[in-house]
C-alpha positions in Angstrom: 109.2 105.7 82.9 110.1 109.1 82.0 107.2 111.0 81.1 106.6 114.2 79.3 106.0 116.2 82.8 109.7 115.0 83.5 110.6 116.7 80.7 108.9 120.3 81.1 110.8 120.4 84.2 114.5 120.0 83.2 113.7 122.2 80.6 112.3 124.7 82.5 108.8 125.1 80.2 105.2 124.2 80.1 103.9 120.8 79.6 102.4 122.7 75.9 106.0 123.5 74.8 107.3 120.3 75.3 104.7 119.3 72.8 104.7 121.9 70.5 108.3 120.8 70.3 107.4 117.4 69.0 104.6 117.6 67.2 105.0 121.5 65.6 108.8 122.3 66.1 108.3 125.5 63.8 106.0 126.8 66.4 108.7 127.3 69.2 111.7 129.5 69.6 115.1 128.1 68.7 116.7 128.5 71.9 113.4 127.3 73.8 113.6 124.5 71.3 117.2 123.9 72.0 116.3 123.4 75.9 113.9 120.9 75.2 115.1 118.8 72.6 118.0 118.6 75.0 115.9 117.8 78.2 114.6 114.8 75.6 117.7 113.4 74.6 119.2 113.5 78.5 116.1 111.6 80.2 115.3 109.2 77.0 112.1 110.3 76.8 109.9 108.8 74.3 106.3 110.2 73.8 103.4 107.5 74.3 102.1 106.9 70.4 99.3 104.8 72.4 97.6 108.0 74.1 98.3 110.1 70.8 96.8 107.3 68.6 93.8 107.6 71.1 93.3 111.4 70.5 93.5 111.4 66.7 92.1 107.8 66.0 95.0 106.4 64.2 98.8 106.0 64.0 101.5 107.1 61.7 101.9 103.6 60.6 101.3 102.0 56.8 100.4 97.9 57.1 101.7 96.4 54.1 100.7 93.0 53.8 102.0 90.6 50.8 102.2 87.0 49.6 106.1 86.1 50.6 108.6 88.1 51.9 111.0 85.3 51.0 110.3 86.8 47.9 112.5 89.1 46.2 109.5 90.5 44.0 107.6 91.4 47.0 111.6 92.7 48.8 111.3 95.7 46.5 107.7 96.1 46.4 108.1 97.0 49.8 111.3 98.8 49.8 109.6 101.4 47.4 106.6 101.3 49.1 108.3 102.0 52.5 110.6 104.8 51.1 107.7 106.6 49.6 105.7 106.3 53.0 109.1 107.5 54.7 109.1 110.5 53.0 105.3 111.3 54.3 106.6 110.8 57.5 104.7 107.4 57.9 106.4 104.0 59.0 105.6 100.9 57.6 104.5 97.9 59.3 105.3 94.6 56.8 103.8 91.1 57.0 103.3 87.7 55.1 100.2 85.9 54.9 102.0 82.9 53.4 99.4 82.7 50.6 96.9 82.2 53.2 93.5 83.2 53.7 93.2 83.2 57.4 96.2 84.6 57.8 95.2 87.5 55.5 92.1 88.0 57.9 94.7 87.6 61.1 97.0 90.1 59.8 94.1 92.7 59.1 92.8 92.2 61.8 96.0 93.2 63.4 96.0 96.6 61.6 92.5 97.4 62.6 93.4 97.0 66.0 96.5 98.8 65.9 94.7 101.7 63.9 97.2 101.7 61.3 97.0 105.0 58.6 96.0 103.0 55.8 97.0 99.3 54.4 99.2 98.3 51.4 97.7 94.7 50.0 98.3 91.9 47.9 95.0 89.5 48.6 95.3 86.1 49.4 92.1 85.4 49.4 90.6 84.4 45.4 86.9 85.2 46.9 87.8 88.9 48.2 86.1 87.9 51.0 88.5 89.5 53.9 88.8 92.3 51.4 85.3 93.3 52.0 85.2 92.6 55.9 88.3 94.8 56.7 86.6 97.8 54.0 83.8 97.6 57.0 86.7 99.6 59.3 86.9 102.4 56.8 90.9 102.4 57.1 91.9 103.4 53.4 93.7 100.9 51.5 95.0 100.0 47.9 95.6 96.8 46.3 99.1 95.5 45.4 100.1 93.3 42.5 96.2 92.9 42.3 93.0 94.7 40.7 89.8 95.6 42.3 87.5 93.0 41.3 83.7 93.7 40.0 84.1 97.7 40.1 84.5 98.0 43.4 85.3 101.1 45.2 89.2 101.6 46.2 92.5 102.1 44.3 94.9 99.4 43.0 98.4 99.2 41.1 98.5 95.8 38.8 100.5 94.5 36.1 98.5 92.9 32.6 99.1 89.6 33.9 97.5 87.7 31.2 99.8 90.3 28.4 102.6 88.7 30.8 101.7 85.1 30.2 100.7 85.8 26.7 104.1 87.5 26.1 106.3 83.8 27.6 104.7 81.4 25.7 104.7 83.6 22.7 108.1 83.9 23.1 108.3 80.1 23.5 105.7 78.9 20.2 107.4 81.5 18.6 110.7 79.3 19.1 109.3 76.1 17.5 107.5 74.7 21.2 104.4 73.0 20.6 104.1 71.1 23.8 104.8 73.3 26.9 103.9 72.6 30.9 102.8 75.9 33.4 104.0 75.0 36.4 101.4 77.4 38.1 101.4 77.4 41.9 98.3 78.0 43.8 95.8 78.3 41.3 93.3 80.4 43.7 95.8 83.5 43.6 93.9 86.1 40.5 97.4 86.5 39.0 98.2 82.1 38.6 94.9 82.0 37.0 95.5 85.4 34.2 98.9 84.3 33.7 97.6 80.7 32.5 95.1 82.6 30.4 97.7 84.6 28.7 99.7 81.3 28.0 96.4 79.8 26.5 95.7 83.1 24.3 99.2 82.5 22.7 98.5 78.4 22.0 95.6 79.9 20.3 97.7 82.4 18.2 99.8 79.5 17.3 97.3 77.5 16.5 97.4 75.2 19.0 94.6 74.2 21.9 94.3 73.3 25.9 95.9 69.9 25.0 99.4 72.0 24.2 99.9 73.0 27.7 100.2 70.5 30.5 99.5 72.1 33.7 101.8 71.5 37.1 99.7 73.0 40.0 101.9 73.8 43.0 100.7 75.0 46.4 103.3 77.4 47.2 105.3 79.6 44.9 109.3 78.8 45.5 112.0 77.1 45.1 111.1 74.2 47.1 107.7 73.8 45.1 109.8 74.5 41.5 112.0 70.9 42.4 109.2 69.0 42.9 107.5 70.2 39.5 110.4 69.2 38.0 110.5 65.7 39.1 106.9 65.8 38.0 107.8 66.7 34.7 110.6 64.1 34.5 108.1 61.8 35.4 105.2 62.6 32.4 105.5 60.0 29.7 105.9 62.4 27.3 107.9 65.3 27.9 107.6 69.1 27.1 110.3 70.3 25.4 109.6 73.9 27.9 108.6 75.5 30.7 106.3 78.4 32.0 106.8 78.7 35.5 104.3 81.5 37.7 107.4 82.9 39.0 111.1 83.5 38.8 111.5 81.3 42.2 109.4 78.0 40.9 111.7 78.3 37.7 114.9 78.3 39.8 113.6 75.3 41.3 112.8 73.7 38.2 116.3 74.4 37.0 117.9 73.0 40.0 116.6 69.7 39.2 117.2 69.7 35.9 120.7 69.9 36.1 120.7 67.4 38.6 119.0 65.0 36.1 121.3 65.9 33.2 119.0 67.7 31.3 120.5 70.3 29.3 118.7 73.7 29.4 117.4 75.3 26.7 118.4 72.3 24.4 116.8 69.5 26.2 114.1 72.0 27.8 113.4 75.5 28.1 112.3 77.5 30.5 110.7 80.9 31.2 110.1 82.1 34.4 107.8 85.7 35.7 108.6 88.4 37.7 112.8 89.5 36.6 113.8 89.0 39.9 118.0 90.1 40.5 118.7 85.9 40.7 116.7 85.5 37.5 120.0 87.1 35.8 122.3 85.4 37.9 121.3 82.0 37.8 123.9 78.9 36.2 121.7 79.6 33.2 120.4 82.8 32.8 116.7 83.0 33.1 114.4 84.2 30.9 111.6 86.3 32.6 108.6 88.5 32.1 109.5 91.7 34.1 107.0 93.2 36.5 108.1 96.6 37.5 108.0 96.2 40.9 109.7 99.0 42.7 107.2 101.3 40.6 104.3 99.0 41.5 105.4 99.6 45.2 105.8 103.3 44.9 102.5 103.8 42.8 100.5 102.3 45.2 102.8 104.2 48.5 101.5 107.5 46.6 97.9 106.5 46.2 97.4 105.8 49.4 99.1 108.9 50.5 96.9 110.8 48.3 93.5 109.4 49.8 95.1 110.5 53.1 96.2 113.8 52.7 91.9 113.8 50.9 91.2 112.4 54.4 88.8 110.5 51.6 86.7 113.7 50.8 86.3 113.7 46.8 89.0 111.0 46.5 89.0 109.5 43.1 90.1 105.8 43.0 92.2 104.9 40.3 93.0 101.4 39.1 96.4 101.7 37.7 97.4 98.4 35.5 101.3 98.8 34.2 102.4 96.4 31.6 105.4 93.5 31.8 108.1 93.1 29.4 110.0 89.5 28.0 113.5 89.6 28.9 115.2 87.1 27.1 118.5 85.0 28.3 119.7 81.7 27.7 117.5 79.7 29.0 114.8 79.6 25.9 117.0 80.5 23.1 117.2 77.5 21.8 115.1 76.7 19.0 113.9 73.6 18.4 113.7 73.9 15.1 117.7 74.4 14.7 119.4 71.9 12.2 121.6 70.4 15.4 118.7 70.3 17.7 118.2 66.6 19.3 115.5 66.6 22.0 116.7 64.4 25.4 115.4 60.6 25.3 112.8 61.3 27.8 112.0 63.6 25.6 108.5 63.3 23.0 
């Protein structure tokens, strides 16, 4: 292996240049510079980040640690999240607990090891539990998609979920709906449990109670999970005439089977998904979502990290940033069911 003595030789300098090179280019002549950075590039040398990381106590990598990657929410959470750190000269290290709680521990675990700069994080865990034991390692670290719980110490970047759920079934009494199913996912995840809230604080507006809204737990949150909440819903002896769904992905699963079945959506049923995800738009029918801002929610929470670093935590102020979610209506509710031509399906009630 080609080590940085190796290089001080074909160049002809100190072992000190060679790193003065690397670490403070501005520090050493440009011809001296030249020398070096071409020594570098003929012998492939590549400095150890191990023994660095040993000196200064950490690395110049971000963890960033979310629900589902399979996700296209999360996709450009991250991309923000990782061009903002890019810019700081940081890398990002990105990893999926699968909605798991022990994998949330596995994976932070992994970054304290690693001694990564600070971690980006969308919990898993309802209880905060793995939270609190990684806050023991003092690496810095902001919540994603996620608010801190209780007043506790640390920053976060959230959207209103429970203005999100209240602004989709809104959207759907609004339209004439007085019996509406959430297909929910995992209902230990903060956000499952606000958005139900928000659908119940618009029942109530309408006038209606609990009873209005049949519930259709899921334990993941995609497509897969969306089909088999439909058949569900086929099944229920009296039908809804919509759908909430968590997410944009359980809603494109719900629509899947619908067509199959022959139901036609938004007359038969419609549906309302969360998140305005780019297949939302795209979908046979075109979905209608509550849009979180994600590339901002990435970003946002990229800078306050970056922030509490460059503080190295010295008179840091934590900030719990909560954006808001907009309705962005499609096809897929704008039926009303009280339109003079509107005939609900036979498995309908």
């Amino acid at each position: 292996m080609v080590v940085i003595k190796d290089v001080a030789r074909r160049a002809g300098v100190s072992v000190g240049t060679v790193s003065n090179v690397i670490n403070s280019p501005d520090r050493v002549g440009a011809e001296t510079r030249r020398r070096v950075e071409a020594a570098i590039a003929e012998l492939g040398y590549v400095r150890n980040v191990h023994a660095r990381q040993l000196r200064i106590g950490h690395s110049r990598i971000v963890g960033l640690l979310v629900l589902d990657m399979g996700n296209p929410f999360f996709v450009d959470v991250a991309r923000a999240a990782e061009r903002a750190a890019h810019r700081a000269g940081l890398g990002v290290m990105v990893c999926t607990s699968n909605q798991s709680a022990e994998e949330e521990a596995e994976y932070l675990a992994l970054f304290a090891e690693q001694r990564v700069r600070g971690v980006l994080l969308t919990p898993a865990d309802g209880t905060g539990q793995t939270v609190e034991a990684f806050r023991r390692h003092g690496i810095p670290f902001v919540l994603v998609d996620r608010d801190i719980a209780d007043g506790g110490a640390g920053c976060s970047v959230s959207v209103d979920d429970v203005v999100g759920g209240t602004l989709a079934v809104r959207h759907l009494t609004a339209a004439g709906h007085r019996h509406i199913a959430y297909v929910s996912g995992p209902p230990h995840l903060q956000q499952i449990r606000d958005r139900r809230a928000g659908a119940l604080a618009a029942l109530a507006e309408a006038g209606l109670g609990v009873e209005a809204l049949t519930e259709l737990p899921t334990q993941t949150l995609d497509v897969a999970a969306g089909r088999d909440a439909a058949s569900r819903l086929l099944g229920l002896p009296r039908t809804p005439t919509a759908v909430f769904c968590a997410n944009d992905l359980l809603a494109l699963g719900v629509l899947q089977t619908l067509f199959a079945a022959g139901v036609d959506v938004p007359r038969d049923l419609a549906i309302v998904g969360y998140d305005d995800i780019e297949f939302a738009a795209a979908a046979a029918v075109p979905l209608t979502s509550v849009r979180q801002p994600a590339a901002a929610m990435g970003s946002l929470a990229a800078e306050l990290l970056l922030e509490e670093l460059a503080e190295d935590g010295a008179g840091h102020t934590h900030r719990q940033v909560v954006l808001q979610p907009e309705l962005v209506v499609r096809r897929s509710s704008l039926m009303r069911v009280a339109d003079p031509g509107y005939k609900p399906a036979a498995a309908g009630g």
